[in-house]
C-alpha positions as CSV (number, residue, x, y, z in Angstrom):
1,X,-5.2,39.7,-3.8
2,X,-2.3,37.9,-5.0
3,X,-2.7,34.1,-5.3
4,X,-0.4,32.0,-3.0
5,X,2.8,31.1,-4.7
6,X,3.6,27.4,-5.1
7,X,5.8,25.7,-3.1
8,X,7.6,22.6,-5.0
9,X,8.1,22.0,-8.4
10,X,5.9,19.5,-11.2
11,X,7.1,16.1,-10.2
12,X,4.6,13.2,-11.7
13,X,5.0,10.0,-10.9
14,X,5.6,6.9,-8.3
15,X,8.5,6.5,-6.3
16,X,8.8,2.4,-4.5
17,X,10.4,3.5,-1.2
18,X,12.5,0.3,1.0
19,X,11.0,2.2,4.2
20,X,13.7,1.8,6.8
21,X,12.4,0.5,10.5
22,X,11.5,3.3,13.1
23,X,10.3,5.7,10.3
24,X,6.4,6.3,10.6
25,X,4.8,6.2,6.5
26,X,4.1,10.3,6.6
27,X,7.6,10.7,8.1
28,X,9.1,8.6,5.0
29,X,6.8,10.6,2.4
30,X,7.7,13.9,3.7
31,X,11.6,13.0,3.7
32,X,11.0,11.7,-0.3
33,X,8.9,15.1,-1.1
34,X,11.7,16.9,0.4
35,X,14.2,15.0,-2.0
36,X,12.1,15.6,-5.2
37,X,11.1,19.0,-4.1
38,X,8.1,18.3,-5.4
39,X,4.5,20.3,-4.5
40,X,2.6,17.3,-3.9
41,X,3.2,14.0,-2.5
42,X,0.9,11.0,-1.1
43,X,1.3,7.6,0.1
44,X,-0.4,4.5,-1.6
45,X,-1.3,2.7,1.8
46,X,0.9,3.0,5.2
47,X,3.0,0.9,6.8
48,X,3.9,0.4,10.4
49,X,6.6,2.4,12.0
50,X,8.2,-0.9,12.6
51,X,8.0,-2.5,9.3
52,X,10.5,-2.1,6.4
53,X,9.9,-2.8,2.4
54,X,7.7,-2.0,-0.1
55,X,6.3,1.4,0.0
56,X,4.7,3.3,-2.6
57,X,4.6,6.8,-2.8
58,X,2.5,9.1,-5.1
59,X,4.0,12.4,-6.4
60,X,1.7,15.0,-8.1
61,X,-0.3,13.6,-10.5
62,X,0.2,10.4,-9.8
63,X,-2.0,11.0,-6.0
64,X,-4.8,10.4,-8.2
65,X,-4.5,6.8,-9.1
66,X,-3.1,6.2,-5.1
67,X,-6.9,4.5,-4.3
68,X,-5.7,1.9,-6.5
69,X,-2.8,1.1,-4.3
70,X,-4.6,1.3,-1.2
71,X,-7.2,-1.5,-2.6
72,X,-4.6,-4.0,-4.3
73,X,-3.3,-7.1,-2.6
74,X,-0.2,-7.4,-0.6
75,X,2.9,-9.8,0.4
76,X,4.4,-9.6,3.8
77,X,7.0,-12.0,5.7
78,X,7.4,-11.4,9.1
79,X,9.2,-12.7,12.2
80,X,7.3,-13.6,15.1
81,X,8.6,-14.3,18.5
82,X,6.1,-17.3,20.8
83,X,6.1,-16.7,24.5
84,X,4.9,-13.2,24.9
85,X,1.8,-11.4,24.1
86,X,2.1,-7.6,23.9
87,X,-1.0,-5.2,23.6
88,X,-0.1,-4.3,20.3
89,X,0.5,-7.6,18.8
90,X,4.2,-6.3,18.0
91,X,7.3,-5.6,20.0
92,X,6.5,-1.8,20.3
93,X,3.3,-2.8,23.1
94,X,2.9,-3.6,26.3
95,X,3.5,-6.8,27.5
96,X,0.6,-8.5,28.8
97,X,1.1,-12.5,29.2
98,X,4.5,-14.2,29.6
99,X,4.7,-18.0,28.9
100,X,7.8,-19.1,30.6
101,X,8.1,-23.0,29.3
102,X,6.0,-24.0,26.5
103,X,6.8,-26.8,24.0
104,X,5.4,-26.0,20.2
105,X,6.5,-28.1,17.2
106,X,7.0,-27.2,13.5
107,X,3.5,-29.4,12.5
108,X,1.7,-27.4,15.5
109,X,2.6,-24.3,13.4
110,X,1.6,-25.0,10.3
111,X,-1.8,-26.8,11.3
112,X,-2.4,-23.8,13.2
113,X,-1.3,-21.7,10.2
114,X,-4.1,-23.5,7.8
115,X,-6.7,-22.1,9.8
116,X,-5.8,-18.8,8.3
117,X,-6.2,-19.5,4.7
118,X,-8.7,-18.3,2.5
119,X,-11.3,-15.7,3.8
120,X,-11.7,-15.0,6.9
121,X,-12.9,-12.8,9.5
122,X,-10.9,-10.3,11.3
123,X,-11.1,-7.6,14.0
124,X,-9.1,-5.0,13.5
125,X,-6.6,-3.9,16.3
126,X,-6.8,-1.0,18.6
127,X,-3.4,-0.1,17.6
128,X,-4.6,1.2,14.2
129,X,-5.8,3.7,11.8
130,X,-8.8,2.4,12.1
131,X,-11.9,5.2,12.9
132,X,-14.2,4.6,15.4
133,X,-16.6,8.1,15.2
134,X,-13.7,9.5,13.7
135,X,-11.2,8.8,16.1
136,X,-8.3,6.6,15.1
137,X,-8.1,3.5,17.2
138,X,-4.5,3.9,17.9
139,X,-5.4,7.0,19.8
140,X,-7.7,5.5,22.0
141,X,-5.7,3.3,22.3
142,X,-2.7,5.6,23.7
143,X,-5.0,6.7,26.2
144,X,-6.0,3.5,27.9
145,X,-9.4,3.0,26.3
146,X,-10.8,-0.3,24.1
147,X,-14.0,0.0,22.2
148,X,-16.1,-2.9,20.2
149,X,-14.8,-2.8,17.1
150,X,-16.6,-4.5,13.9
151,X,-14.9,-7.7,12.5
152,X,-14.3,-7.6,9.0
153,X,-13.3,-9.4,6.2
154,X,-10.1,-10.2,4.6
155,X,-8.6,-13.0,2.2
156,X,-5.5,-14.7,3.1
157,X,-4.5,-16.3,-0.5
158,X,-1.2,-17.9,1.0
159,X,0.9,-18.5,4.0
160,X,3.7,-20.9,5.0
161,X,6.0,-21.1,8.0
162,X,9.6,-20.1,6.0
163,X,11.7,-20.7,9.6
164,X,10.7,-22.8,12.9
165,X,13.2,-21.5,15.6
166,X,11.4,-21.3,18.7
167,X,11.2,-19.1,20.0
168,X,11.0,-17.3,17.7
169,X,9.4,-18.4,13.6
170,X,9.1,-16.7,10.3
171,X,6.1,-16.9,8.1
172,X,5.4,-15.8,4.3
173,X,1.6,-14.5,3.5
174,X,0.0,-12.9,0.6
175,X,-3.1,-11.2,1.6
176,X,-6.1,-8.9,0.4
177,X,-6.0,-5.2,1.8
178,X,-7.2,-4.2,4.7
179,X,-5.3,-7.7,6.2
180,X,-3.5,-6.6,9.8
181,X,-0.6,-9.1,10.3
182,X,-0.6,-8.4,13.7
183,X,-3.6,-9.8,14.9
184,X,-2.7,-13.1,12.9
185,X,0.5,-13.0,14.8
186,X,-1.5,-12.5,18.5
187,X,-4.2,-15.3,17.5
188,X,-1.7,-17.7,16.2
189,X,-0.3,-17.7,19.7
190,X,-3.4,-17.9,21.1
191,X,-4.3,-20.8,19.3
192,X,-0.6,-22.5,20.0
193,X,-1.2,-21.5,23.6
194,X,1.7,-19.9,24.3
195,X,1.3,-16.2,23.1
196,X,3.0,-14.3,20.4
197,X,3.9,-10.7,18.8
198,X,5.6,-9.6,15.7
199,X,9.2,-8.4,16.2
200,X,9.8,-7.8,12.2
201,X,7.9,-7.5,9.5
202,X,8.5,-6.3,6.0
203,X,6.1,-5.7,2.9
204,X,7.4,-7.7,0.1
205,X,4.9,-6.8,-2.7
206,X,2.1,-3.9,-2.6
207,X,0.0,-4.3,-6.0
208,X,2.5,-4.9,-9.2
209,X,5.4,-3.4,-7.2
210,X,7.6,-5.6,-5.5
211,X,11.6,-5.5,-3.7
212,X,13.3,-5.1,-7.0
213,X,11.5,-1.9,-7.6
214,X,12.3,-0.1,-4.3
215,X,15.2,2.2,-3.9
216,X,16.1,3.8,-0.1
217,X,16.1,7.5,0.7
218,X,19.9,7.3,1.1
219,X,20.3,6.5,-2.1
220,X,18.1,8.6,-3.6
221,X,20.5,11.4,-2.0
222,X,23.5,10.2,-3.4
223,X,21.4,9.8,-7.0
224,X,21.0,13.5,-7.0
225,X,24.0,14.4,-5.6
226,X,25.8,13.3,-8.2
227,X,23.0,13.8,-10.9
228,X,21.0,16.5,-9.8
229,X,16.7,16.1,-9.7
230,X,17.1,14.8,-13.3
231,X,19.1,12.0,-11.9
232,X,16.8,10.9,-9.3
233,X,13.6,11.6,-11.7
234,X,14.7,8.7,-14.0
235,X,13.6,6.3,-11.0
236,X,10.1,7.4,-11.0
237,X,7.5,4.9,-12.3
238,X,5.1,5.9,-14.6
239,X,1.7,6.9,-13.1
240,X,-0.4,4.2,-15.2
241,X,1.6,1.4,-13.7
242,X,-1.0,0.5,-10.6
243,X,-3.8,0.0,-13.7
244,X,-1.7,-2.5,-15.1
245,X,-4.8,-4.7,-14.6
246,X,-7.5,-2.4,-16.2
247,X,-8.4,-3.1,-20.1
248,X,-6.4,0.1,-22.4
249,X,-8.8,2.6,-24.2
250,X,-6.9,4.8,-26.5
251,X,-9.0,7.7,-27.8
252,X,-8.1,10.0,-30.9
253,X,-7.6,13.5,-30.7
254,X,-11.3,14.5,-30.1
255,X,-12.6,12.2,-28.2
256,X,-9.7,12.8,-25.8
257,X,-10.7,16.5,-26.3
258,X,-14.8,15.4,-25.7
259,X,-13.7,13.3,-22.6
260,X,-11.4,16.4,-21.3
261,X,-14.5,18.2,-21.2
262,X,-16.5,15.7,-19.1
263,X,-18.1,14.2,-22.0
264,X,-19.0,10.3,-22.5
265,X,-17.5,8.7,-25.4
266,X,-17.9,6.0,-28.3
267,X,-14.8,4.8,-29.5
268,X,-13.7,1.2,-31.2
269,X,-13.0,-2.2,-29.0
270,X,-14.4,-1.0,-25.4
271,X,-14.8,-3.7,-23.1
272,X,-18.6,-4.2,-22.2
273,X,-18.2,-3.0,-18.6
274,X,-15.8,-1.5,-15.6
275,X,-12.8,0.7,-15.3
276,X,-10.2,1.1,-18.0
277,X,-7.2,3.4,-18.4
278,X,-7.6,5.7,-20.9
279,X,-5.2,7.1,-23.6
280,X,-4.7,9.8,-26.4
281,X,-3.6,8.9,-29.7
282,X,-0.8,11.0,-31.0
283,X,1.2,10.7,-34.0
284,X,3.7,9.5,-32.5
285,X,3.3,8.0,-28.7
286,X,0.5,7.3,-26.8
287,X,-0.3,9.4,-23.9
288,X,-2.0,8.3,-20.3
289,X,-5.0,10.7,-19.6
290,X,-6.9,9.4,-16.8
291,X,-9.5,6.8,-15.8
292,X,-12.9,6.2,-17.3
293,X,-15.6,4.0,-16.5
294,X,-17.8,1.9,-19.6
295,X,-21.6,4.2,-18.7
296,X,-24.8,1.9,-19.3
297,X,-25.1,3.1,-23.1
298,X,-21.4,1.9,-23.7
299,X,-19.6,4.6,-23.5
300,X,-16.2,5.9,-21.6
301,X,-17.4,8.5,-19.3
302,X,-13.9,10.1,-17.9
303,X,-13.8,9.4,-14.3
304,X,-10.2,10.7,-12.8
305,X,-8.4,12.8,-15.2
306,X,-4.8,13.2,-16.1
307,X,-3.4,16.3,-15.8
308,X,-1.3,16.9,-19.7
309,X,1.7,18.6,-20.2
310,X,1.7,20.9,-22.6
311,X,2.5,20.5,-26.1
């Protein structure tokens, strides 16, 4: 039996998609495979269909360090407007309370804003990917149903109000993963009485990627319209960049070899614990092999390898 011919060609590396608004994170990642015809593809933590910015997407290889996108700490600023509470906690809901007159002032805001800082508990909103006995939560909720849902934690390591226009305001928040902006936006008009939903929002950093990396899918189009796949493939970064913060191991020839072949290592200068990025030593470059872990003898067992090219 013949084996199944591969669809896509060897792409490795990240891609920062500017997601555009009304474009779901799968949608976006499929339209980006498509442009680097590549055979595999993955996303490094979703965003809303409404949200716009910083999206980070994983082509072959380079799916195997996505985990460390999905765990790193983000940057958001989004537009809230007070008055209405929607379902959702964003303008794509339901409304559910309508506050025709309220009265808030910019110090309301930002006292109300202080509650949020630091850690704090949240529940996560039926109008996400949450599972609840492996049923997303924004499927139940599409069908009518709420469930008890476990509150969880979550660091908010900034936030400022950037605009007071009632009634609509603008606030800037840095936050750990996991952190839905959403339910800030519905209990901050709870707490100011008045209601209030997100009508924008946009990712501003995910991890060591920010705005000045992202590129759009139009232009990405254009690039290799003009240039052809090598054109576009000089925008990839390299698929060691979301280890920035992980100590550097670099490995001769065999013990890159040893830890190729599942074996635990004892090189020079390891750190005393953790995960580190691990490299070969070749004459002339160093090359990114994978992830390895310090075992309790003080080794570098190989954890997530690398896939080489050969030569």
């Amino acid at each position: 039996m013949r084996g199944r011919r591969k669809r896509g060609r060897d792409v490795n590396g990240l891609i920062v998609l500017d997601k555009a608004p009304g474009l779901s994170s799968n949608s976006a990642l499929q339209q980006v495979k498509r442009i680097f015809q590549a055979s595999k593809a993955g996303h490094g933590g979703s965003l809303d269909p409404l949200a716009t910015g910083v999206l980070p997407l994983c082509l072959g290889e380079a799916t195997k360090v996505s985990r460390f996108l999905l765990d790193s700490d983000k940057k958001y600023r989004t537009r809230m407007k007070l008055g209405v509470r929607t379902d959702s906690g964003d303008s794509e809901g339901r409304e559910i309370a309508v506050c025709e007159e309220f009265s808030v002032t910019r110090e309301q805001v930002e006292r109300a804003l202080e509650s949020f800082r630091g850690e704090i508990e949240q529940v996560p909103p039926m109008h996400s990917a949450v599972k609840v006995q492996g049923t997303p939560l924004y499927k139940l909720a599409r069908s009518g149903r709420v469930v008890e849902r476990e509150s969880r934690k979550v660091t908010i390591y900034a936030i400022a109000l950037t605009e007071f226009a009632p009634p609509e305001i603008e606030i800037e928040l840095a936050c750990s993963k996991g952190t839905y902006i959403r339910t800030i936006a519905d209990e901050l008009g709870q707490m100011l009485g008045c209601g209030a939903h997100i009508i924008a929002l946009r990712r501003l950093q995910a991890g060591g990627f920010g705005e000045e990396d992202c590129v759009t899918a139009g232009f990405l189009e254009q690039e290799k319209e003009s240039g052809g796949l090598e054109g576009i493939d000089r925008y990839l970064a390299p698929i060691d960049r979301p280890l920035a913060d992980l100590p550097a191991v670099v490995l001769p020839d065999i013990a890159a070899n040893q830890v190729r072949s599942g074996q635990a290592v004892l090189v020079r200068h390891l750190p005393a614990e953790g995960m580190v990025r691990m490299y070969r030593k070749t004459c002339d470059q160093e090359r990114f092999i994978g992830i390895g872990a310090i075992d309790d003898d003080g080794r570098v067992a190989p954890k997530r390898l690398i896939a080489e090219p050969a030569g």
